[in-house]
C-alpha positions in Angstrom: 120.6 93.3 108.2 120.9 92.7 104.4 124.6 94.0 102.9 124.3 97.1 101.0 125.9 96.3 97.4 129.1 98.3 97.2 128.1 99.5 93.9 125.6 101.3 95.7 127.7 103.7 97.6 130.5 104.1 95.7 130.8 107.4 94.0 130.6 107.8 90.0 134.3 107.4 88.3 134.8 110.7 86.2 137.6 110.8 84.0 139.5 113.2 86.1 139.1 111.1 89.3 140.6 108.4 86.9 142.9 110.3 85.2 144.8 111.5 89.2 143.9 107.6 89.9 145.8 106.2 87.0 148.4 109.4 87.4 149.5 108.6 90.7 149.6 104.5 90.1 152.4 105.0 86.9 154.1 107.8 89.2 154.2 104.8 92.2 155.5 102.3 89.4 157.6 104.1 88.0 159.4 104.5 91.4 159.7 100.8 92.1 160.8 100.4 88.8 163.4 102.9 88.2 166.2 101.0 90.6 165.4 97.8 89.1 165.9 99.0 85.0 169.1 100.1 84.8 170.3 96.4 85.8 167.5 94.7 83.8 168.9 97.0 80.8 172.1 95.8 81.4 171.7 92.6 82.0 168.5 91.1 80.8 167.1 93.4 78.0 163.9 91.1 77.9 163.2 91.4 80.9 163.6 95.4 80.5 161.3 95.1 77.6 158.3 92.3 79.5 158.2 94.9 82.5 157.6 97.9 80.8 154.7 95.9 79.0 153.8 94.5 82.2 153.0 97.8 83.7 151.6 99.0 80.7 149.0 95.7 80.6 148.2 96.8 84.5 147.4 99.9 83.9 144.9 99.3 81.4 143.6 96.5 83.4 142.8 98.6 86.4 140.6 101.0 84.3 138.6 98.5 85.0 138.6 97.5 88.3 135.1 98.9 89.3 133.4 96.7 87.0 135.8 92.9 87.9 137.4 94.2 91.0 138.3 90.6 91.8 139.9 89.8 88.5 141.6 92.9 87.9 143.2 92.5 91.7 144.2 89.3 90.6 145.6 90.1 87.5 147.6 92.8 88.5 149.3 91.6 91.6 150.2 88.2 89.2 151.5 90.6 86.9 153.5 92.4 89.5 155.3 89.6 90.8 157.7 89.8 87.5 157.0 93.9 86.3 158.0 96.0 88.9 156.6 98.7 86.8 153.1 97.1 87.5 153.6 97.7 91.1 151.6 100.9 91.6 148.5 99.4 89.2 148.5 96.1 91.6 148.6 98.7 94.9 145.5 101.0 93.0 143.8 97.3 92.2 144.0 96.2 96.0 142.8 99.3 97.2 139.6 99.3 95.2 138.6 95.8 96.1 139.4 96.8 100.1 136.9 99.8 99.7 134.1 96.8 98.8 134.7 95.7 102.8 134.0 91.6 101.8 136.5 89.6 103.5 135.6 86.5 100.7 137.6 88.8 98.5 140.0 90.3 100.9 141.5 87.3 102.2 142.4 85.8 99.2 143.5 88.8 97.2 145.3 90.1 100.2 147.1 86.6 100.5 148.2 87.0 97.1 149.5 90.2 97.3 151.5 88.8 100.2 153.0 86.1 97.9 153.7 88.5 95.2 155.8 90.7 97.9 157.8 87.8 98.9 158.6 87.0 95.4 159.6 90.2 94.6 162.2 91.0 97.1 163.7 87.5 96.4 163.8 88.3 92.6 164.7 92.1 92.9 168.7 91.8 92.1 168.3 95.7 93.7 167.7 94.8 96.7 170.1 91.6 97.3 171.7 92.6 100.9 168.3 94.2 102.8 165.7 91.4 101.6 164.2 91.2 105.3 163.9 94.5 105.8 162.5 95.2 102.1 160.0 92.4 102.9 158.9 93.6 106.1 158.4 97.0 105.0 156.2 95.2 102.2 154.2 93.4 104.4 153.3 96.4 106.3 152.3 98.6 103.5 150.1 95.6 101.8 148.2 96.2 105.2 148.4 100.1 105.4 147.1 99.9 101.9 143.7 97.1 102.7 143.4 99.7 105.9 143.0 102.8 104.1 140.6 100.7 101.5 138.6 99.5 103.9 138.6 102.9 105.8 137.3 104.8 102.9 134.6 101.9 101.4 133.0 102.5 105.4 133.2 106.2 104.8 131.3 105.8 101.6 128.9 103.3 102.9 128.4 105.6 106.1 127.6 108.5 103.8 125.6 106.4 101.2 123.3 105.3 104.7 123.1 108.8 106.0 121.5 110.2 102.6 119.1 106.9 102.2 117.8 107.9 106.1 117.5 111.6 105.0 115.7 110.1 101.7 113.3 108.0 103.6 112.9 110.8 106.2 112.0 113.1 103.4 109.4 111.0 101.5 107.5 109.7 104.8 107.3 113.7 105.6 106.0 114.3 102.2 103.6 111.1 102.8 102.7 112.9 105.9 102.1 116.3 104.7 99.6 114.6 101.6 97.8 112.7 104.5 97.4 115.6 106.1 95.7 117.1 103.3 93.6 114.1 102.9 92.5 114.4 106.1 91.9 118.5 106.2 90.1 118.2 103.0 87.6 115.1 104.0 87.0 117.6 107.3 86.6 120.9 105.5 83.9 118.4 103.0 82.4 116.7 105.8 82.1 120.3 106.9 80.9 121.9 104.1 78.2 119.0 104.0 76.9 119.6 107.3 76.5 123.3 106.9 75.1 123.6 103.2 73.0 120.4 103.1 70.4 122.1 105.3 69.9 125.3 104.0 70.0 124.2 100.8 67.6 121.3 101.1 65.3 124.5 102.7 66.0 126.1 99.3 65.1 123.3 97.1 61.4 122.4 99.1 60.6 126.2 99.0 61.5 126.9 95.1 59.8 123.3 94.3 56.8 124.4 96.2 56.6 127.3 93.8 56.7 125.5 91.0 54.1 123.0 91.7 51.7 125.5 93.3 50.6 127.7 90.6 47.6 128.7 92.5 49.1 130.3 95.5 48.1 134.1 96.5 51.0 136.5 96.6 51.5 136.8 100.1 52.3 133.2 100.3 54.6 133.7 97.3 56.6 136.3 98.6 56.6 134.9 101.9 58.1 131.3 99.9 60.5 133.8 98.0 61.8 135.6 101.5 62.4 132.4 102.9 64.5 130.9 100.0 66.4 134.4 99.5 67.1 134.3 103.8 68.8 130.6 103.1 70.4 131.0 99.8 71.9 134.4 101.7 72.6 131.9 104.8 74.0 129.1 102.3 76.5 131.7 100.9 77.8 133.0 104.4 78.4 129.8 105.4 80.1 128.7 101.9 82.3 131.8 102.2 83.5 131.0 105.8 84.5 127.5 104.6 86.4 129.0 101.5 88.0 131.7 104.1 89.6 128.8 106.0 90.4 127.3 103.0 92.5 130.6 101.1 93.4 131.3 105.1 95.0 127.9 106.1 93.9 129.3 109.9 92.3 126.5 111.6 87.9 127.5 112.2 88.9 127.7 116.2 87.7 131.2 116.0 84.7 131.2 114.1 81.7 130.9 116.1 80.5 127.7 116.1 76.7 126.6 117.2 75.9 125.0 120.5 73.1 123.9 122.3 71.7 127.4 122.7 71.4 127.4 118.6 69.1 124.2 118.2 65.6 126.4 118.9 66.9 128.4 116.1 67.5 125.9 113.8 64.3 124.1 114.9 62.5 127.0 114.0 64.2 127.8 110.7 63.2 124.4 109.9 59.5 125.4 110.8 59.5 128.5 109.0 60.5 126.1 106.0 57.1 123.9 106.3 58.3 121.4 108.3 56.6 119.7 111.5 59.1 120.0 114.0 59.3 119.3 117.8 61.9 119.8 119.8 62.3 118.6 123.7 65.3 119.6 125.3 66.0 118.2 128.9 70.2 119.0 128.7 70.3 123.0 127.9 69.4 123.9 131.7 72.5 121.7 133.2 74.8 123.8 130.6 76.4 121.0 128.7 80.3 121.7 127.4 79.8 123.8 124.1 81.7 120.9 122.3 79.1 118.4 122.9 76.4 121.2 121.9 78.3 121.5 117.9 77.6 117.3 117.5 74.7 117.5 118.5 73.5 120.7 116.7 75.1 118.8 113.5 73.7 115.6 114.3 69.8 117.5 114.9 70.9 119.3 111.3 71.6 116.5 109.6 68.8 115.0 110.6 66.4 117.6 109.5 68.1 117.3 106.6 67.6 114.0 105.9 64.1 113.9 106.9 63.1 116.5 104.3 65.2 114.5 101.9 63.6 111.3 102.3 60.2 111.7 104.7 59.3 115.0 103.3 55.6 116.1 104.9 56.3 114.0 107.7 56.6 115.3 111.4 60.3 115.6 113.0 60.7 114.8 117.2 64.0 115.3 118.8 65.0 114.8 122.2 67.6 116.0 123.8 68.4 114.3 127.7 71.3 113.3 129.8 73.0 114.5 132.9 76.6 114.9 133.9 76.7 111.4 135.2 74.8 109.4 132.4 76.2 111.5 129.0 74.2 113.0 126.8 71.5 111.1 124.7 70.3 112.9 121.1 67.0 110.9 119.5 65.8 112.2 115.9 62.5 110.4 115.0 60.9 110.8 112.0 58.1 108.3 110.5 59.1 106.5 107.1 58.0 108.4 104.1 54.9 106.6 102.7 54.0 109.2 99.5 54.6 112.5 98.4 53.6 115.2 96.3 57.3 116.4 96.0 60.1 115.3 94.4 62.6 113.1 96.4 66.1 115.5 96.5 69.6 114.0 95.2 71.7 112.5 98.3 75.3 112.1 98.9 75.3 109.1 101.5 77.7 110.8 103.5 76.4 112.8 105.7 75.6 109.8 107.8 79.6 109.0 107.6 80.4 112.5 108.8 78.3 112.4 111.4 79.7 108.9 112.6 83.5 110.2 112.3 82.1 113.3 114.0 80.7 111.6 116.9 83.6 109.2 117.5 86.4 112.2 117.4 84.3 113.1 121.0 84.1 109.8 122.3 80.5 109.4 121.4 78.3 106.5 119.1 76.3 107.3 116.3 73.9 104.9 115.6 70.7 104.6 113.0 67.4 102.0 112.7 64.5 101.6 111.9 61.7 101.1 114.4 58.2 100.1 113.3 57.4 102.5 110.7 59.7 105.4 112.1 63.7 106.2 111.5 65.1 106.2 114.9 68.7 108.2 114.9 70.7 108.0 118.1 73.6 109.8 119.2 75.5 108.4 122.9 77.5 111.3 124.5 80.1 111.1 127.6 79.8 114.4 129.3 83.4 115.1 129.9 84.7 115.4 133.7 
C-alpha cells in the first residue's frame, strides 16, 4: 500500500491553533528555565543573555515546523542543548515530526533529542546532586512525547482514510445513480421507439397517400382521414403513458402491456393501414408466459414497422411456433423493396438495437438476413420452466 503524505491528513494551522501551540511551548520553557536564570544571572550574564535568545530563535523556528519539520527539529533540540529556555520549542518541534509516523526521521531526531538531554543535565549547575534521576526522567518524557506524536499523526491519518472511503463511497453512488439514469432513459427511448414508430409510420403512409392521390372519392378520403386520426389518437395515448412514467418515476409494471393475444390486433391495424399482412400463429393455443408474448409483439411491431419503412407495397408473413420444450421461434418475412410510388420514411437504426437488448434481457437471440430476395428476421425464445 503506497504511504499517504502526511501533509495530506494533517489539519490546516490557524493562528489560534498556533497561537495555544506557541503559548504553551514559552509557558514549558519558561519552566525549565526559570531554576537555571537566577544562577546564570549571577554568574555568567552571557549565558543569561545567549539563552533567552536561544529560546527566542526556537520559537520562531518552530512556526515553521510544518513546512521543514526535520530541520526545525533539528535546530531546536541543537539549540536546546545550551538555552534551557528553548526547551519547550525543541519538545513542540519533536512532537510535530512524531505525528508524520516516518521512522527515517524519528530515529535520528529522536536520538538527538536524547543527546541533547544528556547534555543538559550534565551542564545544568541546578541540578548538580540528582543528575541520574533528572536524566531518567528525561529519557522517559523524550519517549512520552514521540508516543503521543505518533498517537495523534495515526488519529489524523485514521480520520483523513475514513473521509477518503466516505469520498469514494459517495462519488461511485453518484456514478451509480447517473448510470442508472443512462440506463432508464436508453429503456424509456428504446420504449418510446417501439410504441410510436408503428403508429406513426401508419400515420405517415396514410397522410402521404392523400397527398399523392388527388383523384380519390370521399369515402376513401375519409376512410384515409379516420384511420390517421385513430393512430395519431393511439400515438398520443401511448406518448402520454411514457411521459406518466417519466413525471411518475413508478416503474410501467402496472400498465397493461401487450401479449400474444394482442398480435391479431396489431396485424389487423396494420391491414386496415394498406398493408399485406399474414399472420400464422402455432404458440397462442399452448398459452405462452405473457413475458415472452411483449418481445415478441415488439419484435412483430417492429417489424411491420420496418417493412413499411423500407418494403412499402410489399406483403408481410409472420410465424409464430414453438412448444414448451423447443422455445419459441418468431419469423418476419418480407420481400426486398424493388420500387415505389411512396416516399421512403426517415429511420433511426435503432429499433433493430432495442429489439436485440430486448430479446437478450429474456434469454432470447435476435437475429436479421437476408434470404434470396426476402428480409428474414428471427427471434429464438426459451420458454421458461
Amino acid at each position: 500500500m503506497d504511504e499517504v503524505d502526511p501533509a495530506a491528513y494533517q489539519p490546516p494551522l490557524r493562528w489560534w491553533s498556533q497561537a495555544w501551540r506557541l503559548g504553551l511551548a514559552s509557558g514549558v520553557g519558561a519552566i525549565v528555565w526559570i531554576p537555571v536564570a537566577e544562577w546564570q544571572a549571577d554568574h555568567a550574564p552571557w549565558w543569561f543573555w545567549l539563552d533567552l535568545l536561544g529560546g527566542v530563535i526556537a520559537l520562531a523556528a518552530v512556526t515553521q515546523r510544518r513546512r521543514y519539520p526535520v530541520g526545525v527539529a533539528v535546530l531546536t533540540t541543537v539549540i536546546a542543548m545550551g538555552s534551557m529556555s528553548a526547551a519547550g520549542s525543541a519538545l513542540l518541534a519533536a512532537t510535530s515530526l512524531a505525528t508524520r509516523r516516518r521512522l527515517r526521521e524519528i530515529v535520528p531526531v529522536g536520538a538527538l533529542v536524547l543527546v541533547q538531554t544528556v547534555v543538559v543535565v550534565f551542564i545544568d549547575p541546578s541540578i548538580r546532586d540528582e543528575r541520574g534521576f533528572v536524566l531518567a526522567m528525561g529519557v522517559m518524557l523524550v519517549a512520552i512525547v514521540f508516543a503521543i506524536g505518533m498517537y495523534v499523526g495515526s488519529r489524523r491519518e485514521l480520520l483523513y482514510t475514513l473521509r477518503e472511503r466516505a469520498r469514494v463511497a459517495e462519488a461511485e453512488q453518484s456514478s451509480r445513480v447517473a448510470q442508472a439514469q443512462i440506463a432508464e432513459r436508453a429503456r424509456i427511448a428504446r420504449e418510446m421507439h417501439d410504441v410510436l414508430a408503428h403508429r406513426i409510420s401508419m400515420v405517415a403512409m396514410h397522410a402521404g397517400a392523400l397527398a399523392y392521390r388527388t383523384d380519390l372519392p370521399p369515402e376513401e378520403v375519409r376512410a384515409s382521414s379516420e384511420v390517421i386520426r385513430d393512430h395519431a389518437h393511439l400515438a398520443l395515448t401511448d406518448l402520454r403513458e411514457v411521459l406518466g412514467i417519466l413525471r411518475a418515476g413508478e416503474d410501467d409494471g402496472d400498465r397493461p402491456q401487450p401479449s400474444w393475444a394482442d398480435l391479431p390486433d396489431l396485424v389487423c391495424g396494420a391491414q386496415s393501414a394498406g398493408m399485406r399482412v399474414r399472420l400464422d400463429d402455432e404458440v397462442t393455443t399452448l398459452g405462452p408466459p405473457e413475458r415472452l408474448g411483449r418481445t415478441a409483439y415488439r419484435v412483430v411491431q417492429e417489424a411491420l414497422t420496418n417493412a413499411h419503412k423500407h418494403a412499402p407495397d410489399t406483403s408481410v408473413t409472420a410465424t409464430l411456433r414453438g412448444a414448451p420444450e423447443d422455445g419459441v421461434v418468431v419469423e418476419v418475412r418480407n420481400p426486398l423493396r424493388v420500387g415505389s410510388v411512396h416516399e421512403r420514411l426517415p429511420t433511426s437504426g435503432l429499433g433493430l438495437v432495442g429489439l436485440a437488448e430486448r430479446a437478450d434481457l429474456v434469454g432470447g437471440t435476435l437475429t436479421h438476413r437476408i434470404t434470396g430476395d426476402e428480409f428474414v428476421l428471427t427471434l429464438a425464445l426459451p420458454w421458461p420452466a
